[in-house]
Jmol script that loads the backbone (N, CA, C; Angstrom):
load data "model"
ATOM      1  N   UNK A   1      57.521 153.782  27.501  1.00  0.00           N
ATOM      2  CA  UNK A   1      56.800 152.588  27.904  1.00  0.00           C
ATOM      3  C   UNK A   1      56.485 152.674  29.399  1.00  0.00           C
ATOM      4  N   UNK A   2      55.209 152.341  29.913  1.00  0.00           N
ATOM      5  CA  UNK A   2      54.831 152.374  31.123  1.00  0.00           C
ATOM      6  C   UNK A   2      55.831 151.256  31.581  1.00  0.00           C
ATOM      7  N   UNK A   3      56.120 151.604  33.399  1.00  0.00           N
ATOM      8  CA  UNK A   3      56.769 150.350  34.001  1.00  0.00           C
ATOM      9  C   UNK A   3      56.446 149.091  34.268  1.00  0.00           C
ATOM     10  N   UNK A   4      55.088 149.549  34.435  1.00  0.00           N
ATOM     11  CA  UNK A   4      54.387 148.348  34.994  1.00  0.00           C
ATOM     12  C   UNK A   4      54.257 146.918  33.251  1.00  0.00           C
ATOM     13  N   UNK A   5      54.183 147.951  32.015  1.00  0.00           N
ATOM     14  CA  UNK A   5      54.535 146.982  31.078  1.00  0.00           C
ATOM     15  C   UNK A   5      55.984 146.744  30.982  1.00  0.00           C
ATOM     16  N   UNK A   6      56.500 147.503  30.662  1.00  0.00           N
ATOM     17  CA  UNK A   6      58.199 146.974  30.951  1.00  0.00           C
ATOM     18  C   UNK A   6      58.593 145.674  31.722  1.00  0.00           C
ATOM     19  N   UNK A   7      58.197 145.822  33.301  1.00  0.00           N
ATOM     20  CA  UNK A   7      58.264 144.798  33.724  1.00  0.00           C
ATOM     21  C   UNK A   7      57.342 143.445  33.629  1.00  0.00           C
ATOM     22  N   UNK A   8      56.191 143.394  32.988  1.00  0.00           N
ATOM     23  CA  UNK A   8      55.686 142.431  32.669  1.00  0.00           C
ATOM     24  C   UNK A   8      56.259 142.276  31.316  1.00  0.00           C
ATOM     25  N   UNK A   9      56.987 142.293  30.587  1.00  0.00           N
ATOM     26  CA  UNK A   9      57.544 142.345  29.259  1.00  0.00           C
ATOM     27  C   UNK A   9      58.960 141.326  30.003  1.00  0.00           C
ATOM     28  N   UNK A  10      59.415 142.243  30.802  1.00  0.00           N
ATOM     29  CA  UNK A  10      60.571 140.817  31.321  1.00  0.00           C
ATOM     30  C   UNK A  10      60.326 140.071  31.753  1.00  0.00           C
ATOM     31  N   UNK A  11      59.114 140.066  32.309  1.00  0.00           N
ATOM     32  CA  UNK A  11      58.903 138.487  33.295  1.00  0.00           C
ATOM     33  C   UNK A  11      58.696 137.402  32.443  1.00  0.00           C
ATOM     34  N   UNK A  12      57.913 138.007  31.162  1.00  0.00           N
ATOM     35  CA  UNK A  12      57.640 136.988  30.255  1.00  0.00           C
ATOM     36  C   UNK A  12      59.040 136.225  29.434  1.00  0.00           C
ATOM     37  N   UNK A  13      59.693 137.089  29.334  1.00  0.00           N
ATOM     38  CA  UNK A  13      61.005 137.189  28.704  1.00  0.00           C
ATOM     39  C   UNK A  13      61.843 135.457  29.608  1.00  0.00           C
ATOM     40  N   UNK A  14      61.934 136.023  30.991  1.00  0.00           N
ATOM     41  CA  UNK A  14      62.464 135.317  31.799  1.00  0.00           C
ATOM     42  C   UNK A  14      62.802 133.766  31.348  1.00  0.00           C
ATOM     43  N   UNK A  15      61.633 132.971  30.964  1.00  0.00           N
ATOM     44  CA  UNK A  15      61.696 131.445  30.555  1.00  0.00           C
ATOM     45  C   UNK A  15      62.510 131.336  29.519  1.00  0.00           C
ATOM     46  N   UNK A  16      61.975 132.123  28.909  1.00  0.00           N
ATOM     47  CA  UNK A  16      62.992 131.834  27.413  1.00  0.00           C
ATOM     48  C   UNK A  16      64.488 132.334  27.503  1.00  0.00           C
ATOM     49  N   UNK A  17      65.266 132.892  27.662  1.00  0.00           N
ATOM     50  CA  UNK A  17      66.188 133.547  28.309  1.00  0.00           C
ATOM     51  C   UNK A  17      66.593 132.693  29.119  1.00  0.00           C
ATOM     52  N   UNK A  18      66.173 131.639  29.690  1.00  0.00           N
ATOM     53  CA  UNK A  18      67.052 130.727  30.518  1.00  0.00           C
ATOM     54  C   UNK A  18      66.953 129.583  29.931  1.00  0.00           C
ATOM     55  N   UNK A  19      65.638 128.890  28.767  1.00  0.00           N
ATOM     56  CA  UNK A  19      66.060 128.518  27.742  1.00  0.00           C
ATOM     57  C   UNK A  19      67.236 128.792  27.193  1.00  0.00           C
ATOM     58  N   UNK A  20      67.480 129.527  26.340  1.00  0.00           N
ATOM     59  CA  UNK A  20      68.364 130.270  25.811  1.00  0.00           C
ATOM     60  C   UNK A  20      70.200 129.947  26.849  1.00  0.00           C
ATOM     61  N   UNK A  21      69.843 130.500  27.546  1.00  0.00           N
ATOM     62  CA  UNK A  21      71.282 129.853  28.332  1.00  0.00           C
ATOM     63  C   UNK A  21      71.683 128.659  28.074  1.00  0.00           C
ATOM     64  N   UNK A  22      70.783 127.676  28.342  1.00  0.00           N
ATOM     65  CA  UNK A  22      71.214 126.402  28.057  1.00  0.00           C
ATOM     66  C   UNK A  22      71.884 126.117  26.411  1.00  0.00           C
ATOM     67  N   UNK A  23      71.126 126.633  25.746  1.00  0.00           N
ATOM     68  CA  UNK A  23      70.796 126.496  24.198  1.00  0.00           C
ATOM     69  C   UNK A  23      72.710 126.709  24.181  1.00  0.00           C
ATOM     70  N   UNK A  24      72.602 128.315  24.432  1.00  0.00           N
ATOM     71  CA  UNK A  24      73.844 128.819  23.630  1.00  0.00           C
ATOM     72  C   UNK A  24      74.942 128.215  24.427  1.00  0.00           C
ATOM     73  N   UNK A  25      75.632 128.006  25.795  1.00  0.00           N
ATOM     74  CA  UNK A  25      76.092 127.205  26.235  1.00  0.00           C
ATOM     75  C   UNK A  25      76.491 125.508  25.475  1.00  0.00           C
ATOM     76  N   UNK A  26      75.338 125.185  24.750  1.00  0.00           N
ATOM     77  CA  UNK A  26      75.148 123.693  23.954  1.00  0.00           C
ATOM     78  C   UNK A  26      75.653 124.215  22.835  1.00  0.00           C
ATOM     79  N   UNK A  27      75.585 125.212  22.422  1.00  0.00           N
ATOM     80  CA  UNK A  27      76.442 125.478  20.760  1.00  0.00           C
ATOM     81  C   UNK A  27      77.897 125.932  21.163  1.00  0.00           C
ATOM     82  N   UNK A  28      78.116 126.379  22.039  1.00  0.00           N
ATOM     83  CA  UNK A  28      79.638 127.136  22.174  1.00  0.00           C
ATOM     84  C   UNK A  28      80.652 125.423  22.228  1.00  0.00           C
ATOM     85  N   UNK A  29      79.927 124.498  23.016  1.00  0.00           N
ATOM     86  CA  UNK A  29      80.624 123.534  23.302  1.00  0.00           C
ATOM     87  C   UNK A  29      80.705 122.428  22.001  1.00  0.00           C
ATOM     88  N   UNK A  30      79.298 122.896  21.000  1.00  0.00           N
ATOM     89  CA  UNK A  30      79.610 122.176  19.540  1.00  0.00           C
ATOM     90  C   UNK A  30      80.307 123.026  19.050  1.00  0.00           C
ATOM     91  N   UNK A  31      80.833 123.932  19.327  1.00  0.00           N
ATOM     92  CA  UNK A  31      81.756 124.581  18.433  1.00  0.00           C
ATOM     93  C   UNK A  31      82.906 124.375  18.603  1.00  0.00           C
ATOM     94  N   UNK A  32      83.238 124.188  20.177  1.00  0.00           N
ATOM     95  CA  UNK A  32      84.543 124.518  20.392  1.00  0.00           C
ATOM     96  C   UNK A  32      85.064 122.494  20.108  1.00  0.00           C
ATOM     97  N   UNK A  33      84.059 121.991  20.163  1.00  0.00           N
ATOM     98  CA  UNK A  33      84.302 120.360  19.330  1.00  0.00           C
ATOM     99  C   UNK A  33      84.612 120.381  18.017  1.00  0.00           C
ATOM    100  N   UNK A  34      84.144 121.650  17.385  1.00  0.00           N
ATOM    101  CA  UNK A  34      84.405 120.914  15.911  1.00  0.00           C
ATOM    102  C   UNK A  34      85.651 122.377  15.689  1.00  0.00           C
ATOM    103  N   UNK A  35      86.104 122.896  16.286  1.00  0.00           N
ATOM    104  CA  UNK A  35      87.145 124.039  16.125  1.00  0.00           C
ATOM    105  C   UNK A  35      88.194 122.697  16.961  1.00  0.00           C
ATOM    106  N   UNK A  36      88.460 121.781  17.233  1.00  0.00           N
ATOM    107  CA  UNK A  36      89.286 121.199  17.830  1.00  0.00           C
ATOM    108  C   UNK A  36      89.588 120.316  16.758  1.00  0.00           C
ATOM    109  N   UNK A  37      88.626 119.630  16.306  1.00  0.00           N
ATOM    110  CA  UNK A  37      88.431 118.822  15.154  1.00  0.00           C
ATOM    111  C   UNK A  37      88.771 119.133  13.419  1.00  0.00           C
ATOM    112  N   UNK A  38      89.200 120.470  13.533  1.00  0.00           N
ATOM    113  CA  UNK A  38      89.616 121.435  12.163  1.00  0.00           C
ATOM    114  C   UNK A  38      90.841 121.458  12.968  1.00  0.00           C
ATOM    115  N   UNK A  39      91.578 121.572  14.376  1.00  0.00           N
ATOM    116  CA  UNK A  39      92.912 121.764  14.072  1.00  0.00           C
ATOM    117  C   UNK A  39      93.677 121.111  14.546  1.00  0.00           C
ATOM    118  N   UNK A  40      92.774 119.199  14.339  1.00  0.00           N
ATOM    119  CA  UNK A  40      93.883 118.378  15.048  1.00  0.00           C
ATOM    120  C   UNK A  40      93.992 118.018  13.223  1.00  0.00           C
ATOM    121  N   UNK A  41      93.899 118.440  12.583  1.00  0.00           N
ATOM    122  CA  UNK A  41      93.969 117.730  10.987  1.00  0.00           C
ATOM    123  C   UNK A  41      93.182 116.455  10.127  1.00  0.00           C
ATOM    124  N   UNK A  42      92.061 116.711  10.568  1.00  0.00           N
ATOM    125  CA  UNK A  42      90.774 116.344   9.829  1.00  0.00           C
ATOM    126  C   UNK A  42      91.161 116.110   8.813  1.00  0.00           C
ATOM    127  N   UNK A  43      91.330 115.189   7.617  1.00  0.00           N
ATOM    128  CA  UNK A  43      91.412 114.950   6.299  1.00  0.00           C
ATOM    129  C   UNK A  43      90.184 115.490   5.844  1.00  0.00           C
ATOM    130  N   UNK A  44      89.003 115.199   6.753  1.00  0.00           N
ATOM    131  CA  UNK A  44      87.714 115.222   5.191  1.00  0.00           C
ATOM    132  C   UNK A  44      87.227 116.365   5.254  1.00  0.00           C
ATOM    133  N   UNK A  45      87.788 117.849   5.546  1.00  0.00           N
ATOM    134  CA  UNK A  45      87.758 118.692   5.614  1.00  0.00           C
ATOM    135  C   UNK A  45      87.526 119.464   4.235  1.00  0.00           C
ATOM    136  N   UNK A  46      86.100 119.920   3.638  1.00  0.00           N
ATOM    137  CA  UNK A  46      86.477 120.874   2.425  1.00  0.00           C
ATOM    138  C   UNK A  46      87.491 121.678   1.902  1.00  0.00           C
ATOM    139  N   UNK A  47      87.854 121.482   0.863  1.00  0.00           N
ATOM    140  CA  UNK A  47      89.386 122.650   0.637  1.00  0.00           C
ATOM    141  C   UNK A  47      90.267 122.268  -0.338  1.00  0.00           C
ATOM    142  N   UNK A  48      90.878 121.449  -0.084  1.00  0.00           N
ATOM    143  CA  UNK A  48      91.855 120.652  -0.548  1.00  0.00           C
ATOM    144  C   UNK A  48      92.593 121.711  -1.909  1.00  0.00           C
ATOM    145  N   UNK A  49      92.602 121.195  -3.173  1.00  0.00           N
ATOM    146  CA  UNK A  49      93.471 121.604  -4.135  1.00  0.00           C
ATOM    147  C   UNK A  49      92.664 122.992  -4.590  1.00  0.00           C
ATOM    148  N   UNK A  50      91.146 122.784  -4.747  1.00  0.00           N
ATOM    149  CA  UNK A  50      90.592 124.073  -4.908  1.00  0.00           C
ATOM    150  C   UNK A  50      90.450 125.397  -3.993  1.00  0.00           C
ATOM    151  N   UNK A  51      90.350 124.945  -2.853  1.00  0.00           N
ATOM    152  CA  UNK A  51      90.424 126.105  -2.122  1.00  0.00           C
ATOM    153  C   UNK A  51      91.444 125.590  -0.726  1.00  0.00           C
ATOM    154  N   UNK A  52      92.612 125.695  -1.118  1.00  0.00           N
ATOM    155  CA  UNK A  52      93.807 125.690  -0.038  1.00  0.00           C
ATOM    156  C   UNK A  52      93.674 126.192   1.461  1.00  0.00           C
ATOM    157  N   UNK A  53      92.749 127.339   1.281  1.00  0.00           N
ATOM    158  CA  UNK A  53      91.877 127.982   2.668  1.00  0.00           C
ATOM    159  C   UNK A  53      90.543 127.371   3.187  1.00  0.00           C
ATOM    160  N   UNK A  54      90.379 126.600   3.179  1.00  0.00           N
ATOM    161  CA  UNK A  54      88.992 125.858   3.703  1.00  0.00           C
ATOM    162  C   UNK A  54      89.135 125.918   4.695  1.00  0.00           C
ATOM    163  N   UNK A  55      90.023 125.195   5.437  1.00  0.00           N
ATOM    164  CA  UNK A  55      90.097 124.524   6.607  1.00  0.00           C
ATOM    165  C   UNK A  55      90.199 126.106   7.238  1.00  0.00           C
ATOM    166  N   UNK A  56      91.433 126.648   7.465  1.00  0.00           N
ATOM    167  CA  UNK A  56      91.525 127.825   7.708  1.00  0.00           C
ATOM    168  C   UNK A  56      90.203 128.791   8.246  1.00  0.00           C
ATOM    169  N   UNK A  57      89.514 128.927   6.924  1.00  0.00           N
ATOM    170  CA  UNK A  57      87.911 129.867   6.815  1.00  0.00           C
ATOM    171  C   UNK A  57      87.457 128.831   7.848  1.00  0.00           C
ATOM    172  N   UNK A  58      87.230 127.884   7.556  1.00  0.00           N
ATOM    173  CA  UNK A  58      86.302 127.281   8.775  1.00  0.00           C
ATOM    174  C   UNK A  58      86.319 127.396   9.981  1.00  0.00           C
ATOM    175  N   UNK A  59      87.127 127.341  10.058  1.00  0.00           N
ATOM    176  CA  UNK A  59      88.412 127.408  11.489  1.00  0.00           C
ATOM    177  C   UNK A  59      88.018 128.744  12.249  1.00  0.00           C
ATOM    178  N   UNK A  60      88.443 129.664  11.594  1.00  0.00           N
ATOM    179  CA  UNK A  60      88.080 131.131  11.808  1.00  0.00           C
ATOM    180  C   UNK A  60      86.384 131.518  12.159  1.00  0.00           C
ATOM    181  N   UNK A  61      85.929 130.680  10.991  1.00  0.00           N
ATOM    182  CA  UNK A  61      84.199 130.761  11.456  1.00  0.00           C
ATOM    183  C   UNK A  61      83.679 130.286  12.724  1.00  0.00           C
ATOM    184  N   UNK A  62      84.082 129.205  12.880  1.00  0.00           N
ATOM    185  CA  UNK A  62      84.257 128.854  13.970  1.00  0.00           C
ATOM    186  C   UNK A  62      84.684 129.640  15.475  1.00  0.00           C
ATOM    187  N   UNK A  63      85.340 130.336  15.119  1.00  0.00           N
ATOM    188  CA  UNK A  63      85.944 131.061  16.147  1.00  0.00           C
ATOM    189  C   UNK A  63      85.402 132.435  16.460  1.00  0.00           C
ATOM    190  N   UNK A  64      84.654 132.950  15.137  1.00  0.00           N
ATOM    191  CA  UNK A  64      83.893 134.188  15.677  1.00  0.00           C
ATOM    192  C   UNK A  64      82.937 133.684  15.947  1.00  0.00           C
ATOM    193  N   UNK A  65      81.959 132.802  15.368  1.00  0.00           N
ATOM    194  CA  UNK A  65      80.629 132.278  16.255  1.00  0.00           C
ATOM    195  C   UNK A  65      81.044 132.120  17.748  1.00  0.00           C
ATOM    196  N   UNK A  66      82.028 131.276  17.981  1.00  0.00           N
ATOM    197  CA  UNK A  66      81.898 130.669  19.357  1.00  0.00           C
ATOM    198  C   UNK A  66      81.997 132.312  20.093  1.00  0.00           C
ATOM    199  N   UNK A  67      82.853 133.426  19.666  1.00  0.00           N
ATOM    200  CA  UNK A  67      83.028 134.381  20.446  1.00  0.00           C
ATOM    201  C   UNK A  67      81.489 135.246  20.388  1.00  0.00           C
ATOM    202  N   UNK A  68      81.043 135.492  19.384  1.00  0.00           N
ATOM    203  CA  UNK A  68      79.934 135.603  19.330  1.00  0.00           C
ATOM    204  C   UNK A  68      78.439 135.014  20.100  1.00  0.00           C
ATOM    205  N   UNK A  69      79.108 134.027  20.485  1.00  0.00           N
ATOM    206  CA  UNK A  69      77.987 133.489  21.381  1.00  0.00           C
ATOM    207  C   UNK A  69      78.354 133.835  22.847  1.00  0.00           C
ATOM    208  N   UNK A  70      79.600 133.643  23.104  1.00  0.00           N
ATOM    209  CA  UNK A  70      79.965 133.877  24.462  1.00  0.00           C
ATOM    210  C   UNK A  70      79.684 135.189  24.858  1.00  0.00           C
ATOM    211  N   UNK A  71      79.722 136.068  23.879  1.00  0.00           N
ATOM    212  CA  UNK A  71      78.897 137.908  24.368  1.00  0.00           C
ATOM    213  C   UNK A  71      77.634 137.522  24.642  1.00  0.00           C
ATOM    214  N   UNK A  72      77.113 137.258  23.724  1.00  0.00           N
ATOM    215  CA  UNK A  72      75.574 137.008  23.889  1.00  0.00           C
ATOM    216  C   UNK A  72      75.437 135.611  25.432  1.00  0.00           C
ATOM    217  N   UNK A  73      75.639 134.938  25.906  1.00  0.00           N
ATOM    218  CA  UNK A  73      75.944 133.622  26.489  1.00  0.00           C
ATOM    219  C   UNK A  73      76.118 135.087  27.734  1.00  0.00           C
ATOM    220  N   UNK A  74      77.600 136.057  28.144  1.00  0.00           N
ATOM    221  CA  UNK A  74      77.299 136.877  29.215  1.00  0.00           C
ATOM    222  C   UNK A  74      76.282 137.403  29.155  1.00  0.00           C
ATOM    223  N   UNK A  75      76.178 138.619  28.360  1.00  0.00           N
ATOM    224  CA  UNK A  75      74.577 139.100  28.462  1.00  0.00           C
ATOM    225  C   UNK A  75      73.689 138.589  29.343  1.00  0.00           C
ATOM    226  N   UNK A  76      73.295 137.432  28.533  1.00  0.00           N
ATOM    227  CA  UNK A  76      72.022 136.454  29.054  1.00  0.00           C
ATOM    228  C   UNK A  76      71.862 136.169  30.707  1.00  0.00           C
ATOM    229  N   UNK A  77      73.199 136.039  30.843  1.00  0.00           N
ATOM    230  CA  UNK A  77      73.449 135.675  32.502  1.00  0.00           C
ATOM    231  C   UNK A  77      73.279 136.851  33.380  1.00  0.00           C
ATOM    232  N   UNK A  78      73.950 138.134  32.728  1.00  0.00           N
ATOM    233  CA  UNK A  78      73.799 139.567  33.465  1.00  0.00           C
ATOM    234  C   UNK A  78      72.170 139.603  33.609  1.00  0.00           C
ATOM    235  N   UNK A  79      71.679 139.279  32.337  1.00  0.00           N
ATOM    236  CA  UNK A  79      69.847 140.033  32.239  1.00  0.00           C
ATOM    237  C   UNK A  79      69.506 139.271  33.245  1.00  0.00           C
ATOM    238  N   UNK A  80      69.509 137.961  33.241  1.00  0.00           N
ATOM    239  CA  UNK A  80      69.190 136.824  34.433  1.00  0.00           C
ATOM    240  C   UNK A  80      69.537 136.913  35.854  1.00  0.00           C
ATOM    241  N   UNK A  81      70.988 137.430  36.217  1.00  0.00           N
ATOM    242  CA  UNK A  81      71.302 137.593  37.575  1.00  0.00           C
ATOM    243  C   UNK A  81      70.899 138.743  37.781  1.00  0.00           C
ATOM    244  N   UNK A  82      70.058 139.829  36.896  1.00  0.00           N
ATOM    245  CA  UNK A  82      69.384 140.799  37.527  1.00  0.00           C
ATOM    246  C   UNK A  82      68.278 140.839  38.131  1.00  0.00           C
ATOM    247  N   UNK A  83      67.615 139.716  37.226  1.00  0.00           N
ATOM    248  CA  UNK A  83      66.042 139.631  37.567  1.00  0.00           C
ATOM    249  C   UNK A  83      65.824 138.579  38.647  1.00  0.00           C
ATOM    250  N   UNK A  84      67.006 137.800  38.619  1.00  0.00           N
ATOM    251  CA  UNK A  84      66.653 136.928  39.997  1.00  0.00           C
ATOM    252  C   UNK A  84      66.820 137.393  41.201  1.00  0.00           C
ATOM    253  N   UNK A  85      67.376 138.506  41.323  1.00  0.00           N
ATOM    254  CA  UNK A  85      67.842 139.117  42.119  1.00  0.00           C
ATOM    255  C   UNK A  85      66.535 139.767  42.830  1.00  0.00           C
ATOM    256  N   UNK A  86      65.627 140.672  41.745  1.00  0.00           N
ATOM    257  CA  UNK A  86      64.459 141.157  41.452  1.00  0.00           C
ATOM    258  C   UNK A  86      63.545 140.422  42.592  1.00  0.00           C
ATOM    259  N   UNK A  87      63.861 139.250  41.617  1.00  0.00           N
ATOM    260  CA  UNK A  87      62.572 138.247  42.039  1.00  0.00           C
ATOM    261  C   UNK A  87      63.007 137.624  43.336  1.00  0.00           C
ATOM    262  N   UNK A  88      63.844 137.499  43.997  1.00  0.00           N
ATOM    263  CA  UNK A  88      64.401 137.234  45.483  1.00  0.00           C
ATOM    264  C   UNK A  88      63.983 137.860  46.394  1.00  0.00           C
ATOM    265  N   UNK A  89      63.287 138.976  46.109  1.00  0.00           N
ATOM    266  CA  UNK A  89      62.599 140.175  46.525  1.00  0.00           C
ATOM    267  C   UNK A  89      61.395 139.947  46.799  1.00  0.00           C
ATOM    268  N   UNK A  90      60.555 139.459  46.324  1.00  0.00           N
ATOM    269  CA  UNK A  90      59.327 138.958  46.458  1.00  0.00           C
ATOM    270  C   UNK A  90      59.063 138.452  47.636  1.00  0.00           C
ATOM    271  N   UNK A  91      57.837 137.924  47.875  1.00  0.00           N
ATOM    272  CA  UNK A  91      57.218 137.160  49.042  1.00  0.00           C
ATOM    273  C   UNK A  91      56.963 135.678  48.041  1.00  0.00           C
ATOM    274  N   UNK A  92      57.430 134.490  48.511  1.00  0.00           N
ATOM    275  CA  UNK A  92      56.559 133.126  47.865  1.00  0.00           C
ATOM    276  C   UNK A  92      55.846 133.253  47.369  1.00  0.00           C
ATOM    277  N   UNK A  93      54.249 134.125  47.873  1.00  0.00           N
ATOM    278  CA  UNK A  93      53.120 134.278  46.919  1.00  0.00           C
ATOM    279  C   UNK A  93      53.539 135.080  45.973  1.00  0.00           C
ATOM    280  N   UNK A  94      53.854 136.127  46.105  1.00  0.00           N
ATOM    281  CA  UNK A  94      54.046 137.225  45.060  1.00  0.00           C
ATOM    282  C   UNK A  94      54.912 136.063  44.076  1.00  0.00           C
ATOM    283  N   UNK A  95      55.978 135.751  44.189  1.00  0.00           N
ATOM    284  CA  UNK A  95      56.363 134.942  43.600  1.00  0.00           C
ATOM    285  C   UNK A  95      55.525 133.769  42.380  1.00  0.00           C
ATOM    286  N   UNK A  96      55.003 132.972  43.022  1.00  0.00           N
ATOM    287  CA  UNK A  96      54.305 132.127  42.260  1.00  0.00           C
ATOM    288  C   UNK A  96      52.941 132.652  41.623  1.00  0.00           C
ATOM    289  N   UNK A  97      52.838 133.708  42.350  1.00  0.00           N
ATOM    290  CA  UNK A  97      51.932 134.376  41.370  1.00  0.00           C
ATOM    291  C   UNK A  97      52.716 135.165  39.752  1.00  0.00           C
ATOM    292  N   UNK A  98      53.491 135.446  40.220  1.00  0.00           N
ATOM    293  CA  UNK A  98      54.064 136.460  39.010  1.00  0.00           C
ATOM    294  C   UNK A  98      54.784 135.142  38.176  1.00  0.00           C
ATOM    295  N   UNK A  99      55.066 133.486  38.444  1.00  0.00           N
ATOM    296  CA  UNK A  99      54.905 132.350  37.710  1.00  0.00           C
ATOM    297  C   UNK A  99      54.216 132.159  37.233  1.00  0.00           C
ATOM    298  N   UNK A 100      52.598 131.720  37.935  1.00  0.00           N
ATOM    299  CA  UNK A 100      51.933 131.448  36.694  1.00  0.00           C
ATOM    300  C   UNK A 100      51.161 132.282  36.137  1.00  0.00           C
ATOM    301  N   UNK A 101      51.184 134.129  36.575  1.00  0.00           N
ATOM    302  CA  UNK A 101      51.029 135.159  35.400  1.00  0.00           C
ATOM    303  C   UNK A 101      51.577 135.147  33.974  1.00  0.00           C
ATOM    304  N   UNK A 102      53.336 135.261  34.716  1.00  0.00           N
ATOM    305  CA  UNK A 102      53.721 135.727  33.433  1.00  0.00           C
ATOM    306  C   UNK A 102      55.114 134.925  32.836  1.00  0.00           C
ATOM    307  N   UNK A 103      55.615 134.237  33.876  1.00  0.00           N
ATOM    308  CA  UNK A 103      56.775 133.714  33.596  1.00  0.00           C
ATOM    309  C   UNK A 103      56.611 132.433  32.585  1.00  0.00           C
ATOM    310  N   UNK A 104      55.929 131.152  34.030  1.00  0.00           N
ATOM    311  CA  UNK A 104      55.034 130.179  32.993  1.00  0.00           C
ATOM    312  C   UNK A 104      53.390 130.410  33.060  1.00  0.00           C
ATOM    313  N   UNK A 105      52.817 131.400  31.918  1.00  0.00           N
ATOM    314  CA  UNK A 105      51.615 131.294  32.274  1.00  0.00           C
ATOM    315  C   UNK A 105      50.764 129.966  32.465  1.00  0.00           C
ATOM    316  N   UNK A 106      49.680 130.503  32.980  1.00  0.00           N
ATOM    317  CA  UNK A 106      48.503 129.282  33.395  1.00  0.00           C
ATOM    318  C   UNK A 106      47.163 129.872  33.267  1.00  0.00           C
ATOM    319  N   UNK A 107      46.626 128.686  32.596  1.00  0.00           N
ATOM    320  CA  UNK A 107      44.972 129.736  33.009  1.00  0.00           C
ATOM    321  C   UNK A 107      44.454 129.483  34.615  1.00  0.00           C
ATOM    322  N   UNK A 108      43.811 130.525  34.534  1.00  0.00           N
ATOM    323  CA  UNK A 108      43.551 130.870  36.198  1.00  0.00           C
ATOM    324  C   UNK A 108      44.399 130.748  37.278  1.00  0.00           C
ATOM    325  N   UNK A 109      45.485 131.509  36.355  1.00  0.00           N
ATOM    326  CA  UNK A 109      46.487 131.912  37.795  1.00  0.00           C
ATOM    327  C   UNK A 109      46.272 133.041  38.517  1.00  0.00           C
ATOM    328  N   UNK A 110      45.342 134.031  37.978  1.00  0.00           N
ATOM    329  CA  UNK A 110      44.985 135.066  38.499  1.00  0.00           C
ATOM    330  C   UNK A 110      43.687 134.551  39.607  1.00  0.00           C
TER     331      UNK A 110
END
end "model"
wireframe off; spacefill off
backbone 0.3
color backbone group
């Protein structure tokens, strides 16, 4: 892949990706609410006489998502504290130009 697409491939990337931070950040913390909520002893918890392991499985599901997100959740921040870094680099113009190119496009930002 040429560089010059590469890096217009991340810039675009950029918005969403910090979308995304927020996002997964907002699920780790519904998770780690309802993984609190499975082990303060929830009665209305699926399981009961038919499946004695409900709570348990849930519990556990719970616990690889949330870890699962938190890899993905670093990631996101590494890809991000790279490119801001990147982009710190810039001049203001260069800057707000390479905004409303590619980050948030605009028509006639060029």
């Amino acid at each position: 892949m040429d560089m010059r697409e590469l890096a217009k491939d991340r810039l675009r990337q950029y918005a969403p990706k910090t979308a995304a931070r927020e996002n997964l950040s907002d699920e780790i913390r519904e998770l780690q609410y309802r993984r609190k909520s499975l082990s303060s002893g929830f009665q209305e918890v699926p399981g009961g006489k038919k499946d004695p392991g409900g709570r348990e499985k849930m519990l556990l599901s719970c616990i690889q998502k949330e870890n699962a997100l938190k890899e993905e959740l670093y990631l996101t921040d590494r890809w991000l504290g790279r490119m801001d870094r990147a982009l710190e680099a810039l001049t203001e113009s260069e800057r707000e130009l390479m905004d409303g190119l590619y980050i948030y496009p605009e028509k006639g930002a060029a």
